[in-house]
N, C-alpha and C positions, 0 to 999 in steps of 0.2 A: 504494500500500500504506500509504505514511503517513497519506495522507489517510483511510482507510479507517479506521485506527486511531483516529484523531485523533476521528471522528465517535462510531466506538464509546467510546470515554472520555467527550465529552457526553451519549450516549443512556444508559449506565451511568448517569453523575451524577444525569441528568435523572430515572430510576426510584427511587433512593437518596431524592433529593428528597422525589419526590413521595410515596413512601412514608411518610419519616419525618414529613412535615407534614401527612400522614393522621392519625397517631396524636397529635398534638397537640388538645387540650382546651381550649378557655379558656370557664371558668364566669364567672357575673357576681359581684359579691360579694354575700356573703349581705348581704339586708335587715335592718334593725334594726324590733321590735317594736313595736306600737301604743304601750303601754307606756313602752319606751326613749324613742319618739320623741313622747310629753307629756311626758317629763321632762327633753329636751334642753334645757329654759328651763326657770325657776322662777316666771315670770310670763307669763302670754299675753293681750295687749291684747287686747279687745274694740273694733276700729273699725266703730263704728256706722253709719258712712257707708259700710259697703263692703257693704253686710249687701246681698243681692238674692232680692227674692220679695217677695209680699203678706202672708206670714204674721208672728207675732211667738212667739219662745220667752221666755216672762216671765222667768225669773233670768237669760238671758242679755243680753234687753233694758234691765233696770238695773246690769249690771254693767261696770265697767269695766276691771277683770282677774279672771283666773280663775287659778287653781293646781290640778295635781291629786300629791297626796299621798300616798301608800299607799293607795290607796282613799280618800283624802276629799278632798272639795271643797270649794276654800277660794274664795272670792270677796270684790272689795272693790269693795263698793256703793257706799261714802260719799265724800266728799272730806274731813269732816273725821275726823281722825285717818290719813288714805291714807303711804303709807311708814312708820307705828309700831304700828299696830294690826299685831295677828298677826305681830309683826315682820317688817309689810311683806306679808304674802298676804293678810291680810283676814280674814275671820269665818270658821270654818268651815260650808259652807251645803247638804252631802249629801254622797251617797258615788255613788260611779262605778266600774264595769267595763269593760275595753278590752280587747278580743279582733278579731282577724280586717278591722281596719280600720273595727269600728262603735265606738263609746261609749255604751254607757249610761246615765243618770245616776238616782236619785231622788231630787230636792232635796226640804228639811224639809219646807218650803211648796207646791211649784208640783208635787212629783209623780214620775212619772214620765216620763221622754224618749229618746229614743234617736238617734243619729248617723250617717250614713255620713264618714267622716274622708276628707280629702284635705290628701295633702303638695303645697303651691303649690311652695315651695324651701323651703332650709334655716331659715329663721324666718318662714316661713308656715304657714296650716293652716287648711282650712275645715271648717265644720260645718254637714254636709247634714240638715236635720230634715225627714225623708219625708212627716212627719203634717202640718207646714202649708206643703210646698215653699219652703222659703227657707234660703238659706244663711249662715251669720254667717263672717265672716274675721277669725282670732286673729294676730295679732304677737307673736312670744316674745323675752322679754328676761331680764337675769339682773337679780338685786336691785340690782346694784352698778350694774347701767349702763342702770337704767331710771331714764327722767327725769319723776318725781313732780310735780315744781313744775310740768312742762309741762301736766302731764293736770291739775291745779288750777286754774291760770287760764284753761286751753283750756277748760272747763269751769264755768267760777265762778257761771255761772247757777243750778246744780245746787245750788252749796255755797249760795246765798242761800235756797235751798228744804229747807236740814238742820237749819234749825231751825222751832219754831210759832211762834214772833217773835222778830224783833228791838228790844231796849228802849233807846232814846238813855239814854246816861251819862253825855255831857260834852257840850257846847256851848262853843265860845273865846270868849272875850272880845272879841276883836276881831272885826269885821266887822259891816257893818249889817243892821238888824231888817228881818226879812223874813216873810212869811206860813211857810216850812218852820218856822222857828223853835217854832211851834204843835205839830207832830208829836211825838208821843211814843212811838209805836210803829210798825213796819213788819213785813209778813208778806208773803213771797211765794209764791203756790200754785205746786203741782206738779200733774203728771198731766191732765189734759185743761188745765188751765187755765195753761198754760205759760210766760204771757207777762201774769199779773193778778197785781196786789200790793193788799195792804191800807194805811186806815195807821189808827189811831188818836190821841186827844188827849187819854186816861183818862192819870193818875199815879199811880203808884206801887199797880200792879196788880201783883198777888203769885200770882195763878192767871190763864195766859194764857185758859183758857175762858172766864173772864168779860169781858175785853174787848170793850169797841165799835168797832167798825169803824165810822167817821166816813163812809169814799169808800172806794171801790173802783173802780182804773184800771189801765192798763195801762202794764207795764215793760220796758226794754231794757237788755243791756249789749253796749259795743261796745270795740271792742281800739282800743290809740294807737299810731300807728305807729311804729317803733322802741321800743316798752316795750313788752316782753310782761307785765310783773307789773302795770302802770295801766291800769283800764278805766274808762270813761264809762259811767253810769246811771242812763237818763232814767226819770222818773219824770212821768206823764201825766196832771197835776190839770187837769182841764176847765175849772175855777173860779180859777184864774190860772194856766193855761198850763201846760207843762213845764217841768220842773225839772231840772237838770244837775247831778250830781255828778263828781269826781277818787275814784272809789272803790280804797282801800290797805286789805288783809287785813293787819292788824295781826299777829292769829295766829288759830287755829281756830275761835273763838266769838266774834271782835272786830273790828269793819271800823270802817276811818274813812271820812268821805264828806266830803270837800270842796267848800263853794259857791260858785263859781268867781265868780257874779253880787255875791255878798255879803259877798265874802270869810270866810264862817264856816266853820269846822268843826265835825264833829259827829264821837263817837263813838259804837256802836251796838255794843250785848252781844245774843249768842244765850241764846234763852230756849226749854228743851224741846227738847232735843236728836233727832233722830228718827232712828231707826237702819232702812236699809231690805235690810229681811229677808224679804219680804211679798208678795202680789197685791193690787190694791186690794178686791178681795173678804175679806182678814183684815187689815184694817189693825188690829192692834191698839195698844193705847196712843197711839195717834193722834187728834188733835184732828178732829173730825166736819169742819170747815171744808176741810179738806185733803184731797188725795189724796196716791196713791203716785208719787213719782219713777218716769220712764220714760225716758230716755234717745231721742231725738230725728233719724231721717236727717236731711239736712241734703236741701232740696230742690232742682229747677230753679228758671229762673226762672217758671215758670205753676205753681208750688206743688207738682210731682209729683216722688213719690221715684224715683231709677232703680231701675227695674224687671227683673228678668228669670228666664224659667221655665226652670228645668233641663227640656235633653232627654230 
């Protein structure tokens, strides 16, 4: 009899149970908005090297942060002026709609575009453009803890192509004569011509259009190990060889180049600032010589970007 009892008090419990964990609910938490979730950062890196597909979205192609604002779209194209322009977001460069996990955008220049969004994790975010299948992936940061100096010199090649030349202003004293010593002016292209510098031997030229371009050769710059702010840039005169510099960013418009062979120094002012807002189809206020900044994958070694097609 006890045992009898004893079983019905389990099978009770056992119905109690299961009834009341019938009526138990557990919802997910509600999602946060397209919206919300552009604005969880204030800045969202453009890493160019993660970009996958064959296609290119030109304002996203030269930019290197993006913001989006009440509806506007802030980008920062340049390296000179990056962290104080715009207090730090950059130019404003269209406006954008965000609904239902797409983005839209119509930048001034390049148009219109549209998105399919994906949250990677919490400061990820990729953007699917259907029209030339390729995906761009944004890193989001806040102003305060995004590190400017890093995307500067990770990038310096870029800054050397922000101006239509650069004009030497100092030469040292010390150090012996050497054939650079002759240079008077230096230009580096952008845009297909990625890796060609100019130099000139004109003085005291006051309109960079009129300048002669002496040679035209090919340029590098390469990082020192343990200094991320000192980089090497060779400079490829066929008529004596290459040339090395200790290249030091003074500040925005000022680079010093140290001759390591000759011990000289040089300093070198930016001349015609270029602000890139543009396709190379409107470059406007641009020197004919040049193209537009484009931002570069970084490739294998048989030259090919990684590749890959959304399913």
């Amino acid at each position: 009899m006890k045992t009898l009892k004893l079983l019905s008090r389990f099978t009770l419990m056992a119905i109690i149970f299961t009834s009341c964990s019938s009526e138990i609910i557990i919802e997910d938490e509600p999602g946060i908005s397209l919206n919300q979730l552009l604005n969880t950062h204030e800045l969202w890196y453009v890493d160019i090297n993660q970009t996958v597909g064959y296609g290119e979205t030109p304002f996203l192609q030269i930019a290197f942060t993006i913001s989006f604002r009440n509806g506007t779209l802030y980008a920062n194209n340049n390296l000179v002026g990056i962290g104080s322009q715009g207090g730090g977001f950059g130019i404003p460069v269209g406006a954008y709609d965000a609904y239902d996990m797409i983005l839209d955008v119509n930048h001034e220049i390049d148009g219109y575009e549209t998105f399919d969004v994906y949250q990677i994790d919490d400061n990820t975010i990729e953007l699917y453009n259907p029209n030339n299948d390729t995906s761009y992936f944004l890193h989001g940061y806040q102003r305060s803890n995004f590190d400017y100096d890093f995307v500067f010199y990770d990038n310096i090649h870029y800054f050397l192509q922000e101006y239509e030349a650069w004009e030497k202003v100092y030469t040292s004293e010390e150090g012996v004569l050497n054939e650079f010593d002759n240079e008077n002016y230096l230009q580096f292209l952008s845009g297909g011509n990625d890796d060609t510098f100019r130099s000139s031997q004109d003085i005291d030229i006051a309109d960079v259009s009129e300048l002669y371009w002496d040679y035209t050769g090919i340029y590098g710059v390469q990082d020192v190990s343990g200094n991320d702010y000192l980089k090497i840039l060779t400079l490829d005169y066929d008529y004596f060889d290459n040339e090395y510099f200790e290249l030091n960013v003074i500040d925005d418009g000022l680079i010093e180049l140290y001759h390591a062979t000759s011990g000289t120094y040089y300093e070198f002012e930016g001349s015609g600032y270029i602000q890139f807002m543009r396709t190379s189809e409107s470059a406007k206020g641009k020197s004919s010589s040049t193209e537009v900044k484009k931002r570069k994958q970084k490739t294998d070694k048989k030259g090919n970007p990684r590749v890959k097609t959304r399913n």
